[in-house]
C-alpha positions in Angstrom: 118.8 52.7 62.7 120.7 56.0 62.6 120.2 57.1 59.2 116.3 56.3 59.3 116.3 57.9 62.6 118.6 61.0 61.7 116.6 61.7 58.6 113.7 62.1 60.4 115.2 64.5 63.3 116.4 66.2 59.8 112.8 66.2 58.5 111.2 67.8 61.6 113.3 70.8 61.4 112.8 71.1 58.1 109.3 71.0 58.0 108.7 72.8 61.1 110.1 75.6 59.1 108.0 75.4 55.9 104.7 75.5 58.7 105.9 79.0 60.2 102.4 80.8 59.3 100.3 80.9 62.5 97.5 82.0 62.3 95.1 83.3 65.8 97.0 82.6 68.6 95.3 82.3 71.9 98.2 84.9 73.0 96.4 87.9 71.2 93.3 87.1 73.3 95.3 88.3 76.5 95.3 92.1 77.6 96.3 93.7 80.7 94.7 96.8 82.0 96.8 99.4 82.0 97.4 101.6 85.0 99.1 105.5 84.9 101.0 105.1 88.2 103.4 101.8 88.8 105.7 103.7 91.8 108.6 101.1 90.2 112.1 102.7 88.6 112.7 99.8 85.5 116.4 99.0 87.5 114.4 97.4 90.5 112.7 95.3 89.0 113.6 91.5 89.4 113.0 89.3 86.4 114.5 86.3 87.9 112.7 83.3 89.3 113.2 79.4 90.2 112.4 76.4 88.1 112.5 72.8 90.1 114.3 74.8 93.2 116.8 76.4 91.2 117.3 79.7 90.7 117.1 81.3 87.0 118.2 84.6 85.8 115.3 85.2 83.2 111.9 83.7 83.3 112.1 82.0 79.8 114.0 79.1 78.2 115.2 77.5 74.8 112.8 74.5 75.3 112.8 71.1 73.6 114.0 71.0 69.7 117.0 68.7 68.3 119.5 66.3 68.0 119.9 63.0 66.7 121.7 64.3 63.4 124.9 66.0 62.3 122.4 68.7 60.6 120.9 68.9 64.7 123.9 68.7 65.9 125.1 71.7 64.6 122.2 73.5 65.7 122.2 72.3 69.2 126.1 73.6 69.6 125.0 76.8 68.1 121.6 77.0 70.5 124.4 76.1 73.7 126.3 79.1 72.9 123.9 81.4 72.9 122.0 79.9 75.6 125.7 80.2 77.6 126.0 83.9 76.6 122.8 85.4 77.3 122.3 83.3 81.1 119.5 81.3 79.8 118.4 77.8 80.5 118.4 75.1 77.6 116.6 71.8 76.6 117.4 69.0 74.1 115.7 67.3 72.0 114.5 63.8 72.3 117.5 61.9 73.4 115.8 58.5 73.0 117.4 58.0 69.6 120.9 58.4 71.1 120.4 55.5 73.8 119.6 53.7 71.1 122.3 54.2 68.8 125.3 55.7 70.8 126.9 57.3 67.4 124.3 60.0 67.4 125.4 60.6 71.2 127.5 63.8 70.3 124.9 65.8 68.5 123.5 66.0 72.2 126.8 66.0 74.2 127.8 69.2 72.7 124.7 71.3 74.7 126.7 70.7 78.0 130.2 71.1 75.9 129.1 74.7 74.9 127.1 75.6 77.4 129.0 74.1 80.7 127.3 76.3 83.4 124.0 76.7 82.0 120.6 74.9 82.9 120.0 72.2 81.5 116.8 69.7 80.4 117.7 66.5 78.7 114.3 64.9 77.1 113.3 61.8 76.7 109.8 59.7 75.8 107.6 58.1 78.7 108.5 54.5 77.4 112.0 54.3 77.9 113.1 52.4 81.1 114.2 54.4 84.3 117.6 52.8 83.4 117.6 54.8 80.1 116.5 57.8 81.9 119.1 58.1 83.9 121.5 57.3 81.0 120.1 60.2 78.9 120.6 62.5 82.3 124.6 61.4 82.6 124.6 62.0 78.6 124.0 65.7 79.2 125.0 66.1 82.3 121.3 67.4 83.0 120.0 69.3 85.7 116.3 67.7 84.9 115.0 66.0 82.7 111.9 66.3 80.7 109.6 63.6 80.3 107.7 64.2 77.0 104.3 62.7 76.5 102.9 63.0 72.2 100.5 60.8 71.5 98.7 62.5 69.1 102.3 62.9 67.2 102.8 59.2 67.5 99.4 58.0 66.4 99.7 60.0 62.9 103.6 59.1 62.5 104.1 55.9 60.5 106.9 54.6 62.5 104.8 55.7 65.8 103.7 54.1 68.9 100.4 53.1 69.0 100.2 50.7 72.4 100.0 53.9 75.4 99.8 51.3 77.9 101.8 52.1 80.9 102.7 55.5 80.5 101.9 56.8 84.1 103.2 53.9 85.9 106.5 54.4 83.4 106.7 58.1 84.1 106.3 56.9 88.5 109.2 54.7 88.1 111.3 57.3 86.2 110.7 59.8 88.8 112.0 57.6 91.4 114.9 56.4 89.6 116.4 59.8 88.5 118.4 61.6 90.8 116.8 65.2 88.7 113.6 66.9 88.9 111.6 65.3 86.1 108.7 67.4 84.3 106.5 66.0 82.8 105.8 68.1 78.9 103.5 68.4 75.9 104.4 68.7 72.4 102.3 71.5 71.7 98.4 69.7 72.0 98.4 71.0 75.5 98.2 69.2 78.8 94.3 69.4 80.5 94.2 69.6 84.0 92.9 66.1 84.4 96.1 65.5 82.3 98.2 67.2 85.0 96.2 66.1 88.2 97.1 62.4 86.6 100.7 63.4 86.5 100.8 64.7 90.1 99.2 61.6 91.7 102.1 59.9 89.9 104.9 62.2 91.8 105.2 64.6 89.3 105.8 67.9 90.8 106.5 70.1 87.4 104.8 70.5 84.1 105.0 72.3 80.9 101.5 72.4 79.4 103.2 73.3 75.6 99.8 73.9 74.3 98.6 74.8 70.6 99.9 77.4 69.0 103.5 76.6 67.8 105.4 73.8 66.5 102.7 71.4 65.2 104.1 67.8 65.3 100.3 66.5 63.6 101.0 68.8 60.9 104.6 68.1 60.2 103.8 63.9 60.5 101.5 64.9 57.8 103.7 66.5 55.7 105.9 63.4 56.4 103.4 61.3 55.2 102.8 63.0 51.6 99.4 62.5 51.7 96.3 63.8 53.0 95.4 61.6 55.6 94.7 63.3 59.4 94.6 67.1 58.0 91.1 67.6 60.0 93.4 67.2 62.6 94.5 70.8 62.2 94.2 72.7 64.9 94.2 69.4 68.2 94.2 70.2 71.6 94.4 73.0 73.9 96.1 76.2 73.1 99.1 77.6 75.6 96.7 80.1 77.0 93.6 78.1 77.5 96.0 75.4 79.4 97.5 78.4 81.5 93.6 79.6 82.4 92.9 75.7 83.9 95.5 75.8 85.5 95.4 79.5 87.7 92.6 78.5 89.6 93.1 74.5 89.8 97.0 74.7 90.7 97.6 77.2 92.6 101.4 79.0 92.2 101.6 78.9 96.0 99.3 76.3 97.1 98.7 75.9 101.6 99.9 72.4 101.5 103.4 72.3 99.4 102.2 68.9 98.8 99.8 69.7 96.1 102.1 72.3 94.1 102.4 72.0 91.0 105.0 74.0 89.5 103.8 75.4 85.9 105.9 76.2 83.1 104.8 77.0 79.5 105.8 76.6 76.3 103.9 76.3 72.7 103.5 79.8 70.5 105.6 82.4 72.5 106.7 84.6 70.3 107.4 87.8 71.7 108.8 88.7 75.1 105.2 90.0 75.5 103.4 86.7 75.3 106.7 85.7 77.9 104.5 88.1 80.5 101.0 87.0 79.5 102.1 83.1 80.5 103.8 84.6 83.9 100.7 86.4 84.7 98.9 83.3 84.0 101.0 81.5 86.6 103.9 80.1 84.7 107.3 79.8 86.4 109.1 80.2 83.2 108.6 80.1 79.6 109.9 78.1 77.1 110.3 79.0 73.0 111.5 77.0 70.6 110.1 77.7 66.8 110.9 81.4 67.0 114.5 80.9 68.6 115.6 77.9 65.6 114.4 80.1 62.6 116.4 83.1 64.1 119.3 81.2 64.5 118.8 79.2 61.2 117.7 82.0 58.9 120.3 85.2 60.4 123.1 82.9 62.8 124.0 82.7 66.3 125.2 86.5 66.4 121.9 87.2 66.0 120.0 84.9 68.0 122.3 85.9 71.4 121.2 90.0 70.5 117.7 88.7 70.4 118.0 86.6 73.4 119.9 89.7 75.2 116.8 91.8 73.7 114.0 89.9 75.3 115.8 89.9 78.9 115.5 93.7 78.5 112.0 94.0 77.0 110.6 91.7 79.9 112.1 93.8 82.1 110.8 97.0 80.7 107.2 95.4 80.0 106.8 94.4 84.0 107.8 98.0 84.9 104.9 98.9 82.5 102.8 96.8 84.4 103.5 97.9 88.0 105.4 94.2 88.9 108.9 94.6 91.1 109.0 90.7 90.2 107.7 87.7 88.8 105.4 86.8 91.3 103.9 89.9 91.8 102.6 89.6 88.2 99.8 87.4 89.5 97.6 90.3 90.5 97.7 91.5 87.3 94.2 92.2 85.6 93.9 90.3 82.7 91.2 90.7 80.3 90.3 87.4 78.3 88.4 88.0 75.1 87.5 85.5 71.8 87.8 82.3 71.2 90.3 81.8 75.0 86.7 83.8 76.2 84.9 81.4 75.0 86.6 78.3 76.1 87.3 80.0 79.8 83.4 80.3 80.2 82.9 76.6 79.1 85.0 75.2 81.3 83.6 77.5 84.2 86.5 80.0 84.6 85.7 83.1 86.3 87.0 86.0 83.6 85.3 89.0 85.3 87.2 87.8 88.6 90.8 87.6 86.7 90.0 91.1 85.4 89.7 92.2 89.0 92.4 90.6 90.6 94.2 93.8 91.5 91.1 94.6 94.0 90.7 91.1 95.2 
């Protein structure tokens, strides 16, 4: 069980490496007008905001990546570290194979070992018993947990699950049973907003959408594979921003009745502290990288990924002084010009872009 299961955790971080060249990124179809006279000094401005009722010093996150290895273990000490030096929130990787196999338990134990005061997500699937759950919570010693939902990784992985059966009903009970905030999160195919509205009616209160545009799990099953079989699945699912668009104008940020919020973080391509700002002006909470963070940290070391980590506090700070925002929220009146292919999906799903290029006179 744990070498099979090791190698594979192994694999995906591999692989995931050998697939860094992106292409378009819905990202580069996001532009904010620009506007001479902000009345802000760059030292009042407050970057900080709240995820599941907590408060956060910076608006983004290392999301979801490893574990289940000694390789992955490694690189989730390392990833603690930083995330403990540079006041950033952290998430495992699936812990599902560790509740399994309890020897592969410290190559997650050591996030909350190296990073003792940080936030913290452990992860686990949507098929694991609220018993588990709350196991891979204690394990971590988790603040939340995040509830990750892949089928479209799981249908082209040959030791996949292929019976979805359950899975809301599963995710109900888990919510329930763990005494954390659960979100509910994507693997980078996106969540729809029918996805999320499903999610909701099933007491989920936050998501991360973790849309297309990063870390492709199709493409790395693929790879797994050796063969050729499911490359026309290249390029499934919604991309970070389009999921972002559905979700400004069905889920409000600050909904009249508190209980309809829905509570919107993102993940899935962020690259740059700039794309950080173009999800918060979307109406995420926070924004979680992962791909960008683990080659860092893999290709230059930890030094360097707590300098870049340090970097992109200060750039998000200077960026929303550019913009005229004192603070996250205030990044939702924003105008945002959409344009290509994001254009194009906005207007056939019926979302207003003339109005979200406005939104400073509304």
């Amino acid at each position: 069980m744990s070498g099979r299961d090791s190698a594979r955790k192994d694999d995906h971080v591999r692989i995931s490496e050998e697939l860094r060249n992106v292409q378009h990124n819905g990202f580069d179809d996001i532009r904010f007008m620009h506007q001479s006279f902000n009345e802000l000094s760059r030292e009042s401005v407050d970057i900080s905001t709240s995820v599941t009722g907590s408060p956060w010093q910076v608006p983004f996150y290392i999301n979801a990546m490893t574990g289940g290895s000694e390789m992955t273990g490694r690189i989730n000490a390392d990833l603690a570290k930083a995330a403990a030096t540079a006041g950033v929130a952290m998430a495992s990787g699936s812990v599902s194979v560790a509740l399994k196999d309890p020897s592969l338990a410290p190559s997650f134990e050591v996030i909350r070992e190296n990073a003792p005061e940080a936030f913290i997500f452990a992860n686990v699937g949507p098929t694991v018993t609220a018993e588990n759950a709350r196991r891979a919570v204690q394990l971590l010693d988790a603040n939340a947990l995040q509830v990750h939902v892949n089928p479209a990784q799981e249908l082209v992985m040959p030791e996949g699950d292929h019976d979805f059966r359950g899975w809301l009903d599963r995710i109900e009970e888990i919510v329930a049973e763990v005494p954390v905030p659960v979100v509910v999160k994507e693997v980078g195919f996106g969540l729809s907003s029918k996805s999320i509205a499903q999610v909701r009616a099933h007491g989920v209160h936050t998501v991360d959408v973790s849309g297309r545009g990063g870390t492709d799990f199709a493409a790395i099953e693929k790879r797994r594979r050796g063969d050729r079989a499911y490359s026309y699945l290249a390029g499934w699912g919604q991309s970070t921003v389009e999921c972002l668009l559905e979700t400004l104008g069905d889920f409000p940020v600050q909904p009249a009745n508190p209980r309809h919020h829905v509570e919107i973080l993102a993940s899935g391509g962020v690259r740059s502290p700039f794309d950080v700002v173009r999800a918060l002006a979307m109406g995420a909470r926070a924004v979680g990288v992962s791909g960008h963070f683990l080659h860092l940290l893999i290709e230059e070391g930890i030094e360097a990924l707590i300098s870049e980590l340090t970097s992109w506090t200060e750039e998000v700070r200077t960026l929303m002084t550019l913009l005229g925002t004192p603070n996250v929220p205030a990044l939702l009146q924003t105008d945002l010009l959409v344009s290509g292919k994001t254009a194009e999906f906005a207007n056939l799903r019926g979302i207003d872009l003339p109005e979200l290029a406005r939104r400073s006179e509304l």
